[in-house]
N, C-alpha and C positions, 0 to 999 in steps of 0.2 A: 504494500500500500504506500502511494509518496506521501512526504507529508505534504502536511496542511497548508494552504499560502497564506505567505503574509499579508497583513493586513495594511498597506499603508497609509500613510496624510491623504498622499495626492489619488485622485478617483480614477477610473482608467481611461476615462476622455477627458479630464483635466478641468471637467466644467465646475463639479462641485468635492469640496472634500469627505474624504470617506469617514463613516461615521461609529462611533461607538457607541452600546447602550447597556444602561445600567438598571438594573430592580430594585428599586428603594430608594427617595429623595431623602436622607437626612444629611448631618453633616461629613460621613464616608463619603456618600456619592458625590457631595459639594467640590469635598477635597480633588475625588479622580475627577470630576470635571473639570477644574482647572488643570490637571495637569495632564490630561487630554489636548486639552485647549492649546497648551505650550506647545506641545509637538504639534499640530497643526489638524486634529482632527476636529469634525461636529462630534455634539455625544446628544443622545438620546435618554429620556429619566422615564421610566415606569413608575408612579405612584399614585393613590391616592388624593392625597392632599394639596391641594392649590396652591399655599405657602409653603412646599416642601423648600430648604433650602438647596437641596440642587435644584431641582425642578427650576427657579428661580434663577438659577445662573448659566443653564443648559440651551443650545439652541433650540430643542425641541422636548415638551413635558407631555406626555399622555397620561391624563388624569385619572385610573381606574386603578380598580380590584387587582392583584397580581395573579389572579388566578383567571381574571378577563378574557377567555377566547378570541373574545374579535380586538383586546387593546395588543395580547402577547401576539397575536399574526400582523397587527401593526406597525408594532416594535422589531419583528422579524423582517417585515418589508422595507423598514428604513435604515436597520444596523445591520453591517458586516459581521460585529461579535458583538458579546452581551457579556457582562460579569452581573455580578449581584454584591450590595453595600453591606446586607446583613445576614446573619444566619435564618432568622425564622422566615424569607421566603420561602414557599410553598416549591418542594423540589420536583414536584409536579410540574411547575412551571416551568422548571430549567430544562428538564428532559424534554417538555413538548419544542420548547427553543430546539434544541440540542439537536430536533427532526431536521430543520434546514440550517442552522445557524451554527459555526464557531460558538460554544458557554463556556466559559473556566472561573471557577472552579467546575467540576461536572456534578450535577444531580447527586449521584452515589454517595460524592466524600463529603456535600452538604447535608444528606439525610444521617451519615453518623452522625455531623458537629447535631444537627437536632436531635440524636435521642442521648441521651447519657449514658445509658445502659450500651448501645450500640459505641459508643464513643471510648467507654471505662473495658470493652472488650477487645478493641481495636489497640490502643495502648497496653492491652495486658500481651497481647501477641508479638507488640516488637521490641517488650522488654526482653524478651530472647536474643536479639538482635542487640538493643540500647544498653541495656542495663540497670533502664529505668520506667519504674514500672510506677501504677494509681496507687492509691492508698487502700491498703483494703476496706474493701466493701461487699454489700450483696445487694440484690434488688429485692425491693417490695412491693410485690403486685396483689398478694394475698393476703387473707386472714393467717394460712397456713405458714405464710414467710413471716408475718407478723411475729407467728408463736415461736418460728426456729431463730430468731433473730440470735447470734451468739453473746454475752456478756463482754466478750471482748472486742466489739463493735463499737463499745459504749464505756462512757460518752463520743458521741458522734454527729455528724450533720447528716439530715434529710435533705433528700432533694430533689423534687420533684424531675420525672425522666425527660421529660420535654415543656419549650417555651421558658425557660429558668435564667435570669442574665442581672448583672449589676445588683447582688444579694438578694434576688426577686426567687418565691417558689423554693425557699428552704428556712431550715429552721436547727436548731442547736437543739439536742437531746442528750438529757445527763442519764435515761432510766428504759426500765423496757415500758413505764408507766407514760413517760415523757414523751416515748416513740408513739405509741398507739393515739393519744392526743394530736401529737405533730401529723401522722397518719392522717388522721381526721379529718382534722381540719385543712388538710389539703385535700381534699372531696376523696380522700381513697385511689388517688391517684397513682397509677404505676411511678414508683420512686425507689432513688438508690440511696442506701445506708453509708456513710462513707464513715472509716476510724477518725477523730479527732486528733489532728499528729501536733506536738510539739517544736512549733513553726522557729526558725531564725529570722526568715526573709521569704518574699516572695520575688518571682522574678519571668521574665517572660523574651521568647524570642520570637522572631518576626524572621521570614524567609522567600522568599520566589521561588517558585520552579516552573521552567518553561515546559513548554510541550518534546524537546527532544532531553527533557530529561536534567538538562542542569540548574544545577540549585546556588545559590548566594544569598546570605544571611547577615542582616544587621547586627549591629552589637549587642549583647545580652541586656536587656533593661531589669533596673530594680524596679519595686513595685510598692507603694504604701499605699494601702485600701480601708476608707472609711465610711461604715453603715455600709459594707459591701459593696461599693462604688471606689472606684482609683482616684484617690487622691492629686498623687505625687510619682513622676516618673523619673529615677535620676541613671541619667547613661554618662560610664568615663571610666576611663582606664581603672579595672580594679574593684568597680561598683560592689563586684560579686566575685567572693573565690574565684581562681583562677580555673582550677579543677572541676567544679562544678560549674563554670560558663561554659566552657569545653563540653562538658558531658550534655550541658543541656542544649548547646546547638547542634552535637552532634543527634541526641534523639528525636530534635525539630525533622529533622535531615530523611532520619528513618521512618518518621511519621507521615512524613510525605511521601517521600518514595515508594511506601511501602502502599500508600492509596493513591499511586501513578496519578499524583495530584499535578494539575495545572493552574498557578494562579498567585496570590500572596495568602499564608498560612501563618496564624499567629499562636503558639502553644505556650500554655501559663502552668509555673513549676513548681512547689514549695521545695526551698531547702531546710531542710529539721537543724535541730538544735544539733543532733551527732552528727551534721555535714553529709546526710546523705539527702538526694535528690528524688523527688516524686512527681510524679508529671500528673498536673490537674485538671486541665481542661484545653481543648480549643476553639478557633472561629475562623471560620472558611476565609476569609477576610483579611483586608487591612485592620488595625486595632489601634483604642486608646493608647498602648500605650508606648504606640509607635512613631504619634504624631510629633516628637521633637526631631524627628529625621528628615521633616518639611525645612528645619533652620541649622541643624547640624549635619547633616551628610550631605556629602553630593550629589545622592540618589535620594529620597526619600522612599516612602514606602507605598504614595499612590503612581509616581511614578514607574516601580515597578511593577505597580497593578497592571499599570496600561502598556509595560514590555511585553509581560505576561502574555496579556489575551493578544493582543497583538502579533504576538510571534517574532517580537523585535528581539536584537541580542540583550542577554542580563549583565552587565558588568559588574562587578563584587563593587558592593558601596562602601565609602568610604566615612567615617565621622573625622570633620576637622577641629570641632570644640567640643567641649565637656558640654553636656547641658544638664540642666532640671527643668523638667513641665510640670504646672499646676492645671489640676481640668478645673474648668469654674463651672459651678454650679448656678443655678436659677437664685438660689435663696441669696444669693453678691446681691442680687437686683431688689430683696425684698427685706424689709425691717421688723421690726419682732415681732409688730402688728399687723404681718402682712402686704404692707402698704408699699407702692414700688417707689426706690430709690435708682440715683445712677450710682456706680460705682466709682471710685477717684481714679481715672484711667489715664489722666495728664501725672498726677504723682507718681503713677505705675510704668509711663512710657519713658520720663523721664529719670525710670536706673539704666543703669549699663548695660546691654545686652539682653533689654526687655521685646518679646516678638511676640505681639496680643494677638490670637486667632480668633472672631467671633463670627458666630454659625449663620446669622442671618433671622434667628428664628424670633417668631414676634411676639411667644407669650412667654416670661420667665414662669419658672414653677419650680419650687422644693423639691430638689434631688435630679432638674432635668439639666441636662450637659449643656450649656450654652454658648461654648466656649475651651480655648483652652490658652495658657499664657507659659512661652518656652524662655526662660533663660540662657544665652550661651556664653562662656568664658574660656580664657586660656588656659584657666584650673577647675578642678571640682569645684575645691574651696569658695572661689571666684564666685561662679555658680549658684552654689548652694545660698552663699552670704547673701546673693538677690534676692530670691526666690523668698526666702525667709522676712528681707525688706518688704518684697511686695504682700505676701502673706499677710504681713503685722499692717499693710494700709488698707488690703480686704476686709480685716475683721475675721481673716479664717483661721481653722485651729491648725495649731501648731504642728512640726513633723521635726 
């Protein structure tokens, strides 16, 4: 079979540029549309929402259901290829794409990131390979799993198997009395048990893999997460044992490969207190907490979205400064009552090496991403010292 052609800028009679399209307007899709845009293609936004912020910045938005028959054979009529912004589209949709159209990631390696069960199986398979395998867990789909649940499961997190993101659809269980509750009150939902490990750090890698196969990986990011939303993302030399950055880019590597992934793949890792590494989740995706590689690397990480699907070559990216991101949340905008404020964005632009990203979207709200603000310096230190200034004029808590 040859492969696949490239996708490129110019159209083949030069009249209009060739076009990408994406499933999902929020601020993922926002990002790969400008950096679509760079390289010289149109892009296309699948979504709902009339304010989506790509949708908003895209030459063309079709406003519908993702699951829309006549919006996805639209979408197919006007893009060469199609990626997808988030996990929870419906991989139904990608496959029907996938009938006429270039998709990557493909249908298959989105429906593991949606089920967790599917997902905590697939990483237990190439800890063979890795070395790095989930945390134990089981699944609960029954009364009868309920009752086998082991003691040394527990304390543990529940977690609901699908739709579950940004601490949504789980919950903290000290007891087998605790689980049944937690159970519960998640409607009885098929969900995974996972052990409670005694964390140091958390940390996450971001990677590309084209379609003939080669992979290049960002630098390891660290990770501080609050109310189960990422905080805080700080990348430099050293962020993270040396040993265990290695280990965890290399089982990014095998996570891919191993689901002949096409796309940008982001896999998030705890390292324990004894320095061993567990691999916890992924997202078909570009990711929070990859977005300081828009201001510190050469590459970023929507840019290699659209090598990706494209089929253009992946060059190994490069980071030239230390950075720290802060993701700003909705509540920046809102005061104890509620009531909306601006945030002080002239005292925040004027530190060093301040690079404000904001999403476009027009309603704040408690706990929505609105935003994100990267630090870069010639040091960590550098860095961090900002980031910690800007913090202290947000009002946010500390890290």
């Amino acid at each position: 079979m040859s492969a696949p052609p490239l996708i490129l800028p110019d159209s083949v009679d030069g009249s209009t540029p060739a076009t990408l399209g994406v499933l999902g307007g929020g601020q993922l899709g926002r990002m790969f549309v400008h950096a679509a845009q760079a390289l010289g293609y149109a892009t296309v936004v699948l979504d709902p929402d009339p304010a989506s912020p790509a949708g908003r910045v895209s030459e063309r938005h079709i406003r519908a259901d993702y699951g829309d028959a006549a919006a996805l054979a639209e979408l197919a009529g006007c893009a060469q290829a199609i990626t997808t912004e988030f996990e929870n589209v419906p991989a139904q949709a990608l496959a029907e794409l996938a009938r006429t159209r270039l998709v990557a990631p493909a249908a298959e390696a989105v429906a593991i990131a949606q089920d967790r069960l599917l997902e905590k199986a697939h990483f237990a398979r190439c800890a063979a390979q890795s070395g790095v395998a989930p945390a134990p867990y089981m699944a609960i789909e029954t009364e009868a799993d309920l009752a086998a649940a082991p003691a040394a499961l527990l304390p543990g997190i529940l977690k609901t198997a699908r739709l579950g993101y940004d601490g949504k659809g789980q919950a903290r269980v000290n007891d087998c009395a605790g689980l049944a509750a937690a159970w519960q009150s998640m409607g009885r939902a098929p969900c995974v048990l996972e052990q409670l490990l005694p964390l140091a750090l958390e940390c996450s890698v971001i990677v590309a893999r084209g379609r003939d196969g080669q992979v290049v990986s960002l630098p390891v990011q660290r990770n501080l997460h609050q109310g189960g939303i990422l905080a805080m993302t700080e990348v430099y030399e050293e962020n993270v044992p040396f040993s265990q950055a290695q280990q965890a880019q290399e089982a990014t590597m095998v996570i891919a490969n191993e689901l002949r992934y096409v796309g940008v793949l982001c896999v998030e890792f705890f390292v324990l207190k004894d320095g061993a590494l567990v691999v916890n989740e992924m997202a078909p995706r570009p990711h929070n907490s990859g977005h300081y590689s828009v201001d510190a690397c050469d590459l970023s990480q929507f840019d290699l979205q659209v090598r990706t699907l494209a089929g253009l070559p992946l060059a190994p990216p490069r980071q030239h400064s230390a950075a720290v991101m802060l993701n700003l949340l909705g509540d920046l905008w809102l005061d104890a009552a509620g009531a909306p404020r601006s945030p002080p964005w002239p005292a925040v632009l004027a530190l060093p090496g301040a690079h404000l990203h904001l999403y476009g979207k027009i309603e704040a709200r408690r706990g929505r991403k609105m935003g994100h603000l990267t630090f870069t310096a010639a040091s960590a230190g550098q860095a961090r010292a900002q980031a910690l200034r800007a913090a202290r004029l947000l009002g946010m808590e500390g890290f």
